[in-house]
C-alpha positions as CSV (number, residue, x, y, z in Angstrom):
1,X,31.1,132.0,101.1
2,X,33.8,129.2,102.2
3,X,32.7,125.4,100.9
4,X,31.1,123.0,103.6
5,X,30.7,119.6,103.4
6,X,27.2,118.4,104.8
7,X,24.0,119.8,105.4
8,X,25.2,123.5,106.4
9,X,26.4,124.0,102.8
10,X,22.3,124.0,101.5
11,X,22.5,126.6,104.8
12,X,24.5,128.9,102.8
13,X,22.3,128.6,99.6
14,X,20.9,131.7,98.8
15,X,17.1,131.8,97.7
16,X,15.1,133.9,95.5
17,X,11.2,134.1,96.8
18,X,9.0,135.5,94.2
19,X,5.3,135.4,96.3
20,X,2.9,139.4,96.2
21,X,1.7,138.5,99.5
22,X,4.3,140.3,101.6
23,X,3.4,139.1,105.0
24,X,4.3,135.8,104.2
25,X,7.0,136.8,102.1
26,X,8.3,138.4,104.7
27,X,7.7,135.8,107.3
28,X,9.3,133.3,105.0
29,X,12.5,135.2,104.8
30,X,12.8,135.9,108.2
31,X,12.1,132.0,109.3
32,X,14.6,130.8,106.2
33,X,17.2,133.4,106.8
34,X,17.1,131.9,110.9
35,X,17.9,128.8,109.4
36,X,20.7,129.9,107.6
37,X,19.7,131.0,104.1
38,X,20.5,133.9,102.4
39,X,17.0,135.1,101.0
40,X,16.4,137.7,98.5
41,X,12.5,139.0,97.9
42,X,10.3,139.9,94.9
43,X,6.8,140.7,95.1
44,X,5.7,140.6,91.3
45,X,6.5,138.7,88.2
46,X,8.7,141.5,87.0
47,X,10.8,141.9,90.0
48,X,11.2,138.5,90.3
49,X,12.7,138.4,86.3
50,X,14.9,141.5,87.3
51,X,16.1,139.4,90.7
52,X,16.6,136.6,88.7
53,X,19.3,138.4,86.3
54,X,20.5,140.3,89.0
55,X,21.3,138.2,91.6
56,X,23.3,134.7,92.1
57,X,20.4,132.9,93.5
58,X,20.7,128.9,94.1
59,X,17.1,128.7,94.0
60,X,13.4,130.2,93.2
61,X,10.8,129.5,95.4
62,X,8.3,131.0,93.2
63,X,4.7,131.7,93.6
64,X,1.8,131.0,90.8
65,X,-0.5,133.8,91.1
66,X,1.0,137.1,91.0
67,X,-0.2,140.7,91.0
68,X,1.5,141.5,87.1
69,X,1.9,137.8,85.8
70,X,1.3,133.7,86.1
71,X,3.8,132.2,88.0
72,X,4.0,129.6,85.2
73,X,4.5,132.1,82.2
74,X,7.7,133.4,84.2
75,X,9.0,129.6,85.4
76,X,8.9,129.1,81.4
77,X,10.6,132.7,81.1
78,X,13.4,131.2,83.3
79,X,13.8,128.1,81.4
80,X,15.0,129.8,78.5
81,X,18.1,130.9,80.2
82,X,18.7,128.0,83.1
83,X,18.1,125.2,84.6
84,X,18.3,126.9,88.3
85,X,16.0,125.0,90.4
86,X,12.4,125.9,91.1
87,X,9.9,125.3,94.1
88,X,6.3,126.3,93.4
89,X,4.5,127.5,96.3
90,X,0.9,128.3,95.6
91,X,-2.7,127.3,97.1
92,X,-3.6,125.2,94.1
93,X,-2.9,121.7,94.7
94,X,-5.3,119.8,92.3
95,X,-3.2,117.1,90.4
96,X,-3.8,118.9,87.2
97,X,-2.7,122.1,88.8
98,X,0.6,120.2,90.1
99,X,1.2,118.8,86.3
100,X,1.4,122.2,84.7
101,X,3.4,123.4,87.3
102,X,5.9,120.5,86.4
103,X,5.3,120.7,82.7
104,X,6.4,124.2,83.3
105,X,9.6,123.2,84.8
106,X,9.2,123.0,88.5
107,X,11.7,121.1,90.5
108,X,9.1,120.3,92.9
109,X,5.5,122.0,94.1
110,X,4.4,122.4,97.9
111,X,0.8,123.5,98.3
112,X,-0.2,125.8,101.1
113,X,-0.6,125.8,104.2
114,X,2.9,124.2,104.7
115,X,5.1,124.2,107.6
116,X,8.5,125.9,107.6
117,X,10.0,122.5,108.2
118,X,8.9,120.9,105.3
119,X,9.6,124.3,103.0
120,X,13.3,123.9,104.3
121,X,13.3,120.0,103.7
122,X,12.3,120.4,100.3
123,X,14.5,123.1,99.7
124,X,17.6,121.2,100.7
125,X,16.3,117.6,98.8
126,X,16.0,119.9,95.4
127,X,19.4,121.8,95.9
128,X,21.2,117.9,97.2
129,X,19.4,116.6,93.7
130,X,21.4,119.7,91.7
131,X,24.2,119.0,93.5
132,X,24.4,123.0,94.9
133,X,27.3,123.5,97.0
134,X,28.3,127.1,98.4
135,X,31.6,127.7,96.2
136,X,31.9,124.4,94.2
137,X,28.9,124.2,91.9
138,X,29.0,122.9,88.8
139,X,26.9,126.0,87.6
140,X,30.1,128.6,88.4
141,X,33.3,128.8,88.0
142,X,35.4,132.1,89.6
143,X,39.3,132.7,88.9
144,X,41.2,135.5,90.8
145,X,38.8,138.4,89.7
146,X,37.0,136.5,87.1
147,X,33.6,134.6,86.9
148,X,31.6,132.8,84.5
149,X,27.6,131.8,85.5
150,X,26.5,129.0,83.1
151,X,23.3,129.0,83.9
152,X,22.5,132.2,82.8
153,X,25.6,132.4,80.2
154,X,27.2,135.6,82.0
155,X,30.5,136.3,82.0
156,X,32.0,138.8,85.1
157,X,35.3,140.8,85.8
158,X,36.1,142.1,88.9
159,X,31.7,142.2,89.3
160,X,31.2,144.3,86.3
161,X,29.3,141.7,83.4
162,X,31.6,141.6,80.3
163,X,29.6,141.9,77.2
164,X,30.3,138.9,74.7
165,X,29.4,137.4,71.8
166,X,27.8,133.9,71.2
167,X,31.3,132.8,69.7
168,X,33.3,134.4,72.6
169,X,31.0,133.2,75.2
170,X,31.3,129.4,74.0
171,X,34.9,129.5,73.6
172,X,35.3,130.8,77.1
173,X,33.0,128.4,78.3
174,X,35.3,125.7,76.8
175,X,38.1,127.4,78.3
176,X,37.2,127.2,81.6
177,X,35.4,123.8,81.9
178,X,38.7,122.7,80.8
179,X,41.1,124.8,83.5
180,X,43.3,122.0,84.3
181,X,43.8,120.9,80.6
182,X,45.6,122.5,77.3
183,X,43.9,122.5,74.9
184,X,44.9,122.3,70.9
185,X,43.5,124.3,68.0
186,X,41.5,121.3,67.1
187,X,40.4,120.5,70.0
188,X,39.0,123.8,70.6
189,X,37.3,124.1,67.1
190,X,35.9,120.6,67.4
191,X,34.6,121.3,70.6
192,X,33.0,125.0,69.5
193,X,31.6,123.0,66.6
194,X,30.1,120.5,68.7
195,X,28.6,123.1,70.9
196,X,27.2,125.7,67.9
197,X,26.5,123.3,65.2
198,X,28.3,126.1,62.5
199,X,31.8,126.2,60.9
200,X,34.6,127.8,62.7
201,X,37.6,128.0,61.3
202,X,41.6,129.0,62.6
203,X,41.0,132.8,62.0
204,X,37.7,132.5,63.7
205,X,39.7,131.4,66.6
206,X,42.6,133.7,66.7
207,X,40.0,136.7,66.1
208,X,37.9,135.3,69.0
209,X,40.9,134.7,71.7
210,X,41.9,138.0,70.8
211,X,38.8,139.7,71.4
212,X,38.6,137.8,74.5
213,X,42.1,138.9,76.1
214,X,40.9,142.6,75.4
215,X,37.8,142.4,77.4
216,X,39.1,140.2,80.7
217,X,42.9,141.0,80.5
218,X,44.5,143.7,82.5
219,X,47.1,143.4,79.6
220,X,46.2,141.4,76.7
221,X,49.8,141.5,75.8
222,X,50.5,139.4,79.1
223,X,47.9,137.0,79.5
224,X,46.9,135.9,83.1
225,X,43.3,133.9,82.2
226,X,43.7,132.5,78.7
227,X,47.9,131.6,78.1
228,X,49.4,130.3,74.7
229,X,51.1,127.3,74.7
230,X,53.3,127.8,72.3
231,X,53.3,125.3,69.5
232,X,50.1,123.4,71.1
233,X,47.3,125.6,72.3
234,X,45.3,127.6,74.9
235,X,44.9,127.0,78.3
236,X,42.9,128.4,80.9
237,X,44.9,130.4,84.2
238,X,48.1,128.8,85.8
């Protein structure tokens, strides 16, 4: 996807849609995907989870009664790993049933029958709110054949998920939010400490950098993502 500026770059989102009724699964997709969307569909709670870790989705639209599962129960189930924004779509529309679905952690709730045109309005007013944008979200960053997903604290190279530790994971995190910076020793142990709350100390770091290197490098011994500085540092890329 290239970066827009403007409306066409919600266009470009792409959108998960967890409802069991397939014909208007189906007819959501098609009328969202005419409008510009990429659309991916699940038809159950569990295939909706499995989506959700599979796929780069910008958004859930995500029904409340399903065939294996509350809606709710998985919205929580989400929460635990992101803050990706969710749309309930469901036929309960009391006020109490509207509070759960935001004390679950709905972005926002549209009752049905709806009209296509207020499904895509709302879509693009939750995505402009979580300031989505095709390639310059705040949720992803991507270097030559690297990734990193925040949101759901995965780590890719060349597409295939690099398995890391809590440790490893945090200090490439801190790596890459800071691409344009070096960064000293300190800094980087003051900032791991910040973010895990337990003591890290210089071999921590050395260990954990060189773990790092052996897992995205093409040649650990000539760094291309995370470069000394000598006599300062790490920094992230060029």
């Amino acid at each position: 996807m290239n970066p827009h500026n403007g409306i066409e770059v919600f266009g470009m989102a792409k959108l998960l849609i967890v409802e069991d009724d397939r014909p208007l699964n189906e007819g959501l997709t098609f009328a969202l995907k005419k409008q510009g969307f990429d659309v991916v569909s699940a038809y159950s709670a569990q295939e909706g989870l499995r989506a959700f870790g599979n796929e780069e989705a910008d958004l859930i639209i995500l029904d409340i009664n399903l065939p294996d599962g509350n809606g709710l129960e998985l919205c929580k189930e989400i929460r635990r790993y992101s803050e990706l924004p969710i749309l309930f779509l469901t036929a309960k529309d009391a006020e109490p049933d509207m509070i759960e679905g935001f004390q679950a952690g709905a972005d926002d709730y549209i009752a049905k029958p709806f009209s296509i045109a207020v499904l895509s309005q709302r879509i693009m007013a939750v995505l402009r709110r979580g300031g989505a944008s095709a390639d310059n979200r705040i949720n992803r960053f991507a270097y030559k054949d690297f990734e990193i997903d925040y949101n759901k604290m995965k780590a890719y190279k060349g597409n295939v998920e690099v398995k890391l530790t809590a440790t490893e994971y945090k200090l490439l995190a801190v790596l890459t939010e800071n691409s344009k910076q070096v960064l000293t020793r300190q800094m980087l142990l003051d900032k791991l400490w910040d973010i895990d709350g337990a003591f890290v100390d210089e071999n921590t770091l050395s260990v954990n950098i060189k773990r790092l290197r052996s897992k995205i490098e093409d040649d650990p011994k000539k760094p291309v993502f995370i470069k000394t500085v000598f006599g300062i540092g790490y920094t992230w890329g060029e």
